[in-house]
LOKOL-182077 format. One line per field, with one value per residue (C-alpha): x negated, y negated, z negated; residue in three letters. Coordinates in pm, 1 decimal. Example, Ala and Ser with C-alpha at 12.3 -4.5 7.8 and 13.67 -1.06 7.14 Angstrom:
<rs>
X	(-1230.0_-1367.0)
Y	(450.0_106.0)
Z	(-780.0_-714.0)
residu	(ALA_SER)
</rs>
This chain:
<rs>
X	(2685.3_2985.1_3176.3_3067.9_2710.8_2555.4_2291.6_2011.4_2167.2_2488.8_2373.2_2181.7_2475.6_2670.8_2441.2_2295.9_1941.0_1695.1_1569.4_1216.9_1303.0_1489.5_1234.9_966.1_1212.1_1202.4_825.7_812.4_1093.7_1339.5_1557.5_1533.7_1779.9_2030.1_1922.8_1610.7_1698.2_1407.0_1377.7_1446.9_1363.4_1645.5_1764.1_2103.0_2278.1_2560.5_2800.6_2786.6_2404.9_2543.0_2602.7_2223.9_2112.0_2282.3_2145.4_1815.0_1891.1_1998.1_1726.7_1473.8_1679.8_1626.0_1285.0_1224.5_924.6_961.7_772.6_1042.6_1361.6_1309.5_1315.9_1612.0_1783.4_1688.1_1859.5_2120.3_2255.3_2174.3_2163.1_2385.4_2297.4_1939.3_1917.1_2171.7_1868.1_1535.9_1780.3_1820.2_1433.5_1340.5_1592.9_1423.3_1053.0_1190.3_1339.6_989.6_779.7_1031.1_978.7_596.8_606.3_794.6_553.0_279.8_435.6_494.0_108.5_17.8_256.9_99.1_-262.9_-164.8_113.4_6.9_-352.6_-337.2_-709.7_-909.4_-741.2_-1063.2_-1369.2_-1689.2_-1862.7_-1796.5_-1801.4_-1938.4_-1875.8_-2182.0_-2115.2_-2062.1_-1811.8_-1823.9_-1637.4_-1594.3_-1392.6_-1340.1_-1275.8_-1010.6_-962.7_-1162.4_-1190.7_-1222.5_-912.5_-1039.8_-1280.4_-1397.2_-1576.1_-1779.8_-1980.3_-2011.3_-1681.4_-1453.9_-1376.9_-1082.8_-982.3_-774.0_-641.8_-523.3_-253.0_-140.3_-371.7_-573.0_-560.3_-971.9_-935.2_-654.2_-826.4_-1149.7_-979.2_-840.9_-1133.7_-1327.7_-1041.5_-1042.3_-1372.4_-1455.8_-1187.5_-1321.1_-1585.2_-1908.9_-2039.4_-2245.9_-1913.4_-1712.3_-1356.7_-1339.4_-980.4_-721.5_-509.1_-795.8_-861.2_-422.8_-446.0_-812.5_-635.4_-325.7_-525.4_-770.4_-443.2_-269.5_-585.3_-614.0_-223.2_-293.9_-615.6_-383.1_-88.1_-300.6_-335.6_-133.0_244.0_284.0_-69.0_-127.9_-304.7_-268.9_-500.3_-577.0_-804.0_-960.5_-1126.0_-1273.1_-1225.9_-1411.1_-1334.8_-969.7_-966.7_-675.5_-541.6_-361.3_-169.9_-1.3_23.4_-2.8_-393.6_-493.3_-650.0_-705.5_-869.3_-1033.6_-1108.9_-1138.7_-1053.5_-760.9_-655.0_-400.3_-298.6_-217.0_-90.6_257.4_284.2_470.2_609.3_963.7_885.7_792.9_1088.0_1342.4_1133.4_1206.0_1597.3_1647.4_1700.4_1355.3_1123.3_781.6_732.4_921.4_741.7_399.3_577.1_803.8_714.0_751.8_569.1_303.7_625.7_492.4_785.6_512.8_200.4_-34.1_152.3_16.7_197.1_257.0_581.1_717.1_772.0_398.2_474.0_362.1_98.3_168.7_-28.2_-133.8_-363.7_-576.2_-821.2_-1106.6_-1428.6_-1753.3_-1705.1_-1462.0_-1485.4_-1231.2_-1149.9_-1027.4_-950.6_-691.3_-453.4_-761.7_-853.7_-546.7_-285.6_-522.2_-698.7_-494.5_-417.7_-662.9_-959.9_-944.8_-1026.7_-1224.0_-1465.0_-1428.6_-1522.9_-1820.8_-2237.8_-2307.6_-2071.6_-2283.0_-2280.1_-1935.3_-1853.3_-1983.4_-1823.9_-1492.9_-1572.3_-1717.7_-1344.0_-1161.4_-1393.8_-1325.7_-934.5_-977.3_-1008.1_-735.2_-754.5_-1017.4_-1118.4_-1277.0_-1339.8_-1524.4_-1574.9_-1758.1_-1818.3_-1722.7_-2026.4_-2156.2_-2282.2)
Y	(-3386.5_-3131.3_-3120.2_-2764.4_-2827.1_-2752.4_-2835.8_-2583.8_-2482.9_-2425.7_-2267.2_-2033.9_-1964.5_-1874.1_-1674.8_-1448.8_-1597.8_-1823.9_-2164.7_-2021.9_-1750.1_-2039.8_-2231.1_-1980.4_-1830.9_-2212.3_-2224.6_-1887.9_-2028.5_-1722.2_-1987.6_-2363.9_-2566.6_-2756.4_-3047.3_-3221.4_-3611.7_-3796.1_-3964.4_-3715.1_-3414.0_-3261.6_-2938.3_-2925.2_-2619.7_-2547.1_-2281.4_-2126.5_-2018.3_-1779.5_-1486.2_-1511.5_-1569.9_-1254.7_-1085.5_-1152.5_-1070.0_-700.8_-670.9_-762.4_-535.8_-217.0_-310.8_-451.4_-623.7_-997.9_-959.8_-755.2_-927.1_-1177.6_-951.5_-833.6_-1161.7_-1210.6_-910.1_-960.5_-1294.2_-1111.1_-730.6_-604.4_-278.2_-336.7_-492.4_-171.1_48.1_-155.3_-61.8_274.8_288.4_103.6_347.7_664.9_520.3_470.0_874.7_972.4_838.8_998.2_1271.6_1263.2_1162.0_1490.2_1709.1_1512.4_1575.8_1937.7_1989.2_1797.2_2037.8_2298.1_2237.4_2105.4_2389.7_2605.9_2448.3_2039.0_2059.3_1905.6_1986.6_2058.7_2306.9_2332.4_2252.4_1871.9_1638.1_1383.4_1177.2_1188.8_1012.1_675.1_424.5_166.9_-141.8_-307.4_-599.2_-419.2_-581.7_-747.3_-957.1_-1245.1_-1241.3_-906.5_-856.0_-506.0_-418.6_-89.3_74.9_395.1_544.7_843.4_904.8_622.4_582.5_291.1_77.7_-222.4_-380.6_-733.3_-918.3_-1276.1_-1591.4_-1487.7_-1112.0_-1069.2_-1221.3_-1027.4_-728.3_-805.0_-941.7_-606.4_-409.8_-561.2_-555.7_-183.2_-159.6_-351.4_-266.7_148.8_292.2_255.3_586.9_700.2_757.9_1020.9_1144.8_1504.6_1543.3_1461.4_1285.5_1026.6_940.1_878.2_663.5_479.1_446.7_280.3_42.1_-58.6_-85.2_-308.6_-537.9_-534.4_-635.0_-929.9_-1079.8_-1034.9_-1228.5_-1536.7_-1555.3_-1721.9_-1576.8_-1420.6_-1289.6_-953.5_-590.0_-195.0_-11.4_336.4_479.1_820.2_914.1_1265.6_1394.6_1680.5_1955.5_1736.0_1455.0_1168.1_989.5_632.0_500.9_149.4_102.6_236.1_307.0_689.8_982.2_1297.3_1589.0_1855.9_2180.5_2468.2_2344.9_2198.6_1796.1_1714.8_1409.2_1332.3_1014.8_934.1_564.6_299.9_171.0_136.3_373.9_635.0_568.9_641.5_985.4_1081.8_950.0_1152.6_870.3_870.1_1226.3_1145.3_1140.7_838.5_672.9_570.0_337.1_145.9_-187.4_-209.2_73.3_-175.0_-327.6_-231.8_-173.2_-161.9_-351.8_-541.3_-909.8_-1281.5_-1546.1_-1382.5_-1364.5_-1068.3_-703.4_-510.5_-207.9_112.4_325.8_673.1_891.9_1284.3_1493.0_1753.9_2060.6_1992.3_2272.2_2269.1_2259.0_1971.6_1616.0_1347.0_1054.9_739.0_518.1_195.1_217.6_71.4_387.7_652.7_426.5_416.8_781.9_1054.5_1252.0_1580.9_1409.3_1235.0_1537.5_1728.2_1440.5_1309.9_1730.3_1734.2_1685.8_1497.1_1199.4_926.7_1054.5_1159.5_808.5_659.5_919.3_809.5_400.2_531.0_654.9_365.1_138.5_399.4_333.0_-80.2_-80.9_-326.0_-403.5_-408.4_-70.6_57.3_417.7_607.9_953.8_1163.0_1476.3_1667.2_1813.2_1987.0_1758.5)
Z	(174.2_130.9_-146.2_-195.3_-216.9_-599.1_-787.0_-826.7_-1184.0_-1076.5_-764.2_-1019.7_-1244.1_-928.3_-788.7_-1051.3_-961.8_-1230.2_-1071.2_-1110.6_-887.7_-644.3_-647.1_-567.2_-257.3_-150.6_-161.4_86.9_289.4_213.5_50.5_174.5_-36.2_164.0_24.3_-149.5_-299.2_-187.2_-528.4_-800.5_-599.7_-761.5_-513.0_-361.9_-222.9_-5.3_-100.1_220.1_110.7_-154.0_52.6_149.8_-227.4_-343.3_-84.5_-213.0_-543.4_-482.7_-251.3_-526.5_-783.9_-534.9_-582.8_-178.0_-144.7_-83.1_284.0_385.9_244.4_453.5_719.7_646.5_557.9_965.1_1087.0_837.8_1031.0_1378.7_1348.7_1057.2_1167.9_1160.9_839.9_694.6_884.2_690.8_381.3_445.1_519.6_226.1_-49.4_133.4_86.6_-294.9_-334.4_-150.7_-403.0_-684.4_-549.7_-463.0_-883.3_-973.4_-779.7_-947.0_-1319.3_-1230.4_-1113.1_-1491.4_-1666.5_-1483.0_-1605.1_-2004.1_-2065.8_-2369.3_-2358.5_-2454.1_-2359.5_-2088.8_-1692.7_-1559.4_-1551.0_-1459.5_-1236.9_-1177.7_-847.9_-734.0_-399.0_-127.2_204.3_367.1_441.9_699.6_776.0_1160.1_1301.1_1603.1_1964.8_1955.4_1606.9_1512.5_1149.7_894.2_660.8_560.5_228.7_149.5_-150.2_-203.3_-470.5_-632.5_-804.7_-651.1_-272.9_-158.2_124.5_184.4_466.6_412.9_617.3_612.6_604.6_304.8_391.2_410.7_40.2_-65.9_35.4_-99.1_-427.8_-432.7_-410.6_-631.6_-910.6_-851.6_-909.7_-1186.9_-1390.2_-1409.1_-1569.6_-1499.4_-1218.6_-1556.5_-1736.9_-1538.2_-1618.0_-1696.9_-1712.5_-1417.2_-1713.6_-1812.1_-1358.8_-1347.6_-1635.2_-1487.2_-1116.6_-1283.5_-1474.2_-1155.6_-939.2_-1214.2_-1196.7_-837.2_-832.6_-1062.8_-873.1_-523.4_-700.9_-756.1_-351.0_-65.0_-113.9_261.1_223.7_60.9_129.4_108.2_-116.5_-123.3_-357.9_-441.5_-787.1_-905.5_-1240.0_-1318.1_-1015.8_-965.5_-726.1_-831.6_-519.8_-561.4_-294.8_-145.4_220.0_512.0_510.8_444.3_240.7_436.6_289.5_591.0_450.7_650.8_1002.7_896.8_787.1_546.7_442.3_69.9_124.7_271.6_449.3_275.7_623.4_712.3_1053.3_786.3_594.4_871.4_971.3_607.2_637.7_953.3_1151.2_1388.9_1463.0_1447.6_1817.5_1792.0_1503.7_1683.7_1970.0_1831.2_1762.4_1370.6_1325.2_1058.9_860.7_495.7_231.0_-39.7_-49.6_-313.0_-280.6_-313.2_-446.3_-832.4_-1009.2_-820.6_-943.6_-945.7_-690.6_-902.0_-654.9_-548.1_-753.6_-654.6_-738.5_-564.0_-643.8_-477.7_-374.8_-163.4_154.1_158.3_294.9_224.0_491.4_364.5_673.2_764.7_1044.5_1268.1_1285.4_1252.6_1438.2_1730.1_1748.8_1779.2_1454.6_1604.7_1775.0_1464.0_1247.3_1475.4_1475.7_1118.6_1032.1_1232.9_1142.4_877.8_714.1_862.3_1197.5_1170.0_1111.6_1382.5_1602.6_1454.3_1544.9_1879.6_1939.5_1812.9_2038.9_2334.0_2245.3_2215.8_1842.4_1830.9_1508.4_1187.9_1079.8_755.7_633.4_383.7_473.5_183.1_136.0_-298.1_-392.8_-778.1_-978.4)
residu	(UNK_UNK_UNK_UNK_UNK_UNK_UNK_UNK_UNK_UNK_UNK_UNK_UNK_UNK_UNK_UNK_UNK_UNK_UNK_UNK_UNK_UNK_UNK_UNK_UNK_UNK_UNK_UNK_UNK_UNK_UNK_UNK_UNK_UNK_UNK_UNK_UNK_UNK_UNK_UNK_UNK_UNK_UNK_UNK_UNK_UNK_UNK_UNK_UNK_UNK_UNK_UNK_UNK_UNK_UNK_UNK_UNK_UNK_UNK_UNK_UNK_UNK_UNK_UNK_UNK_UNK_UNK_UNK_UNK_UNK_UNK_UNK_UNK_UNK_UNK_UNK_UNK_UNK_UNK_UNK_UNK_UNK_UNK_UNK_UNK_UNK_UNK_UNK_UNK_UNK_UNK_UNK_UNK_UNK_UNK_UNK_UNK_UNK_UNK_UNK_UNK_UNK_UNK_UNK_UNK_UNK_UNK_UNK_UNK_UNK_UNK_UNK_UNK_UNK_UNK_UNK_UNK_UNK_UNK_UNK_UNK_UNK_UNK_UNK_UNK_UNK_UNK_UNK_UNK_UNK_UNK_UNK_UNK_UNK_UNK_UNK_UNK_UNK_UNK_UNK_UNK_UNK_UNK_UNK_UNK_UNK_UNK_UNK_UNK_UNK_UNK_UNK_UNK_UNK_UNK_UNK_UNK_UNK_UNK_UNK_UNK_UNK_UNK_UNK_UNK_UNK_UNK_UNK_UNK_UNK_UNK_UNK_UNK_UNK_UNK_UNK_UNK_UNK_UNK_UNK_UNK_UNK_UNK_UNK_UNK_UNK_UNK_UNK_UNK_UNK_UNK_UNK_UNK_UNK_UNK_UNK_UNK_UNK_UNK_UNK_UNK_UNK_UNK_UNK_UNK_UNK_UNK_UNK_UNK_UNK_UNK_UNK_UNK_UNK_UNK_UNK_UNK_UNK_UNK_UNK_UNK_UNK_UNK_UNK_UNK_UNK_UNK_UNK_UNK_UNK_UNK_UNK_UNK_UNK_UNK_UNK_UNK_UNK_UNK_UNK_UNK_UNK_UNK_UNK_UNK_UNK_UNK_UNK_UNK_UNK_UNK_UNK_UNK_UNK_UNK_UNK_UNK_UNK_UNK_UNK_UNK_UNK_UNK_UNK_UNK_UNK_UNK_UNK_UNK_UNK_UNK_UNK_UNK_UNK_UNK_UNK_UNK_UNK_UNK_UNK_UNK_UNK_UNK_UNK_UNK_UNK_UNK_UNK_UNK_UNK_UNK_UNK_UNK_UNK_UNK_UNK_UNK_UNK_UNK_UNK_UNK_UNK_UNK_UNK_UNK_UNK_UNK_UNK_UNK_UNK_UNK_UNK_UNK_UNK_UNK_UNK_UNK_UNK_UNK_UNK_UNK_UNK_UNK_UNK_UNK_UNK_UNK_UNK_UNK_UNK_UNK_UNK_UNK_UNK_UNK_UNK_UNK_UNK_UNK_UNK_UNK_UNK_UNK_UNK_UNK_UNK_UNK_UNK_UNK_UNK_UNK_UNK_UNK_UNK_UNK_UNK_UNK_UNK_UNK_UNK_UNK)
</rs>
């Protein structure tokens, strides 16, 4: 071996890393030792690997998912530029969501200021609709999960080798870990804390999964006449009132990230070939930094309906016919209009919705 190479302590010292955290970048290959005595096991460096190792350790401190920093450890040998781009991408998905939080704490301050009573008033939703889940024509196994009932819509759409469990994990972590339908939140305050909690849970029963493995989750819940959006992903929550859709979710992709930097229009963004590159997603493998959702929240009034799909559905049907069909008849038979256009367009991919419709309860 070199003289340089190191042990994995000193390698740690040098580095600003823990072993833990070398050892788990071993296990997902972002960080192979140079190395391994047969007998001992004891891990062995080079000193040439420190450049990479720092690398990974400012990436984790700007808070880059470990999916992607491997990514950019890639382009970073090949493609400075690149990797400098997924940066850029990944710091403007970051001041997005700071700034989707302000709006959010300016729309609370606007509902508590001079009252400190409840943020909503009568009368009260509830959810009425359907959701629907399909494979599609083209992938063999389902990595999506959906869940609808009368105050909680959400989808996931898992990715990696245990991506049907990591979305189904997810779901059902969301789920459980809410009040029961007979206990509604009357106050937009009391559905942000309740979406935090369910997305904390669904984050934990993820972590225990396969470590490239891993899902988005998007997740509507009414309070009173307020509906509370949570968000990780690139799956999304429209809300069509009116003739018109508007999406209160903003994709956690890297594509979005360089439409918001200035760097792509969003002509652009629906070609290119890494348009599905996730900056924030529910992750397996533990140990890592819990992404924090998106959080919003919306008025809601009769006459709405709210579409909760995964990018089987928007990536592939084109942003109008999508809401001219999700708007029409009934939710059912909107629905299957919706998969009838996805099919028409090779449904390339899994698809899952749950289109409902905000009714007085």
């Amino acid at each position: 071996m070199a003289e340089a190479a190191l042990t994995i302590g000193d390698f740690a010292r040098a580095t600003g890393l823990s072993a833990k955290a070398l050892r788990r970048y071993d296990a997902l290959g972002l960080l192979r030792p140079d190395r391994v005595d047969p007998y001992t096991g004891y891990r062995y460096y080079d000193g040439g690997q420190t450049e990479r190792a720092r690398l990974i350790a400012w990436l984790r401190r700007i808070g880059m998912p470990l999916a992607d920093i491997g990514r950019v450890c890639a382009l970073h040998a090949a493609d400075p530029d690149g990797a400098a781009r997924a940066i850029r991408a990944h710091w403007a998905s970051v001041e997005a969501e700071t700034s989707a939080r302000r709006g959010l704490a300016a729309s609370l301050l606007a509902h508590v200021k001079g009252t400190g009573t409840a943020m909503t008033k009568d009368p009260s939703y509830v959810l009425s609709g359907t959701s629907l889940l399909d494979r599609g024509l083209v992938r063999t196994e389902q990595q999506d999960a959906v869940h609808a009932s009368p105050r909680l819509v959400a989808v996931a759409d898992g990715y990696g080798p245990e991506g049907g469990r990591a979305a189904r994990a997810a779901i059902d972590a969301l789920s459980l870990a809410l009040p029961a339908p007979s206990v509604p939140h009357e106050r937009a305050g009391d559905g942000l804390n309740a979406l935090e909690d369910g997305f904390r849970a669904a984050a934990e029963a993820v972590a225990e999964l396969d470590g490239s493995s891993g899902t988005t989750l998007t997740a509507a819940l009414l309070a009173g006449n307020r509906l509370v959006v949570a968000h990780l992903g690139d799956s999304r929550a429209l809300l069509l009132r009116d003739g018109r859709s508007r999406q209160l979710t903003r994709d956690d992709t890297v594509v979005q990230a360089l439409v918001d930097a200035g760097e792509l229009v969003p002509g652009e963004a629906a070609g290119r070939p890494d348009r599905a590159l996730l900056l924030k997603a529910l992750e397996g493998g533990g140990g890592g930094a819990v992404p924090a959702p998106a959080l919003t929240v919306h008025d809601v009034r009769p006459g709405d309906r709210l579409l909760l799909c995964t990018d089987g559905l928007w990536a592939v049907v084109p942003a109008e016919a999508v809401a001219r069909a999700a708007a029409s008849g009934t939710p059912g038979g909107a629905a299957r209009v919706l998969l009838d256009l996805a099919r028409a367009h090779g449904a390339p991919d899994n698809l899952s919705l749950t289109l409902t419709d905000p009714t007085p309860h």
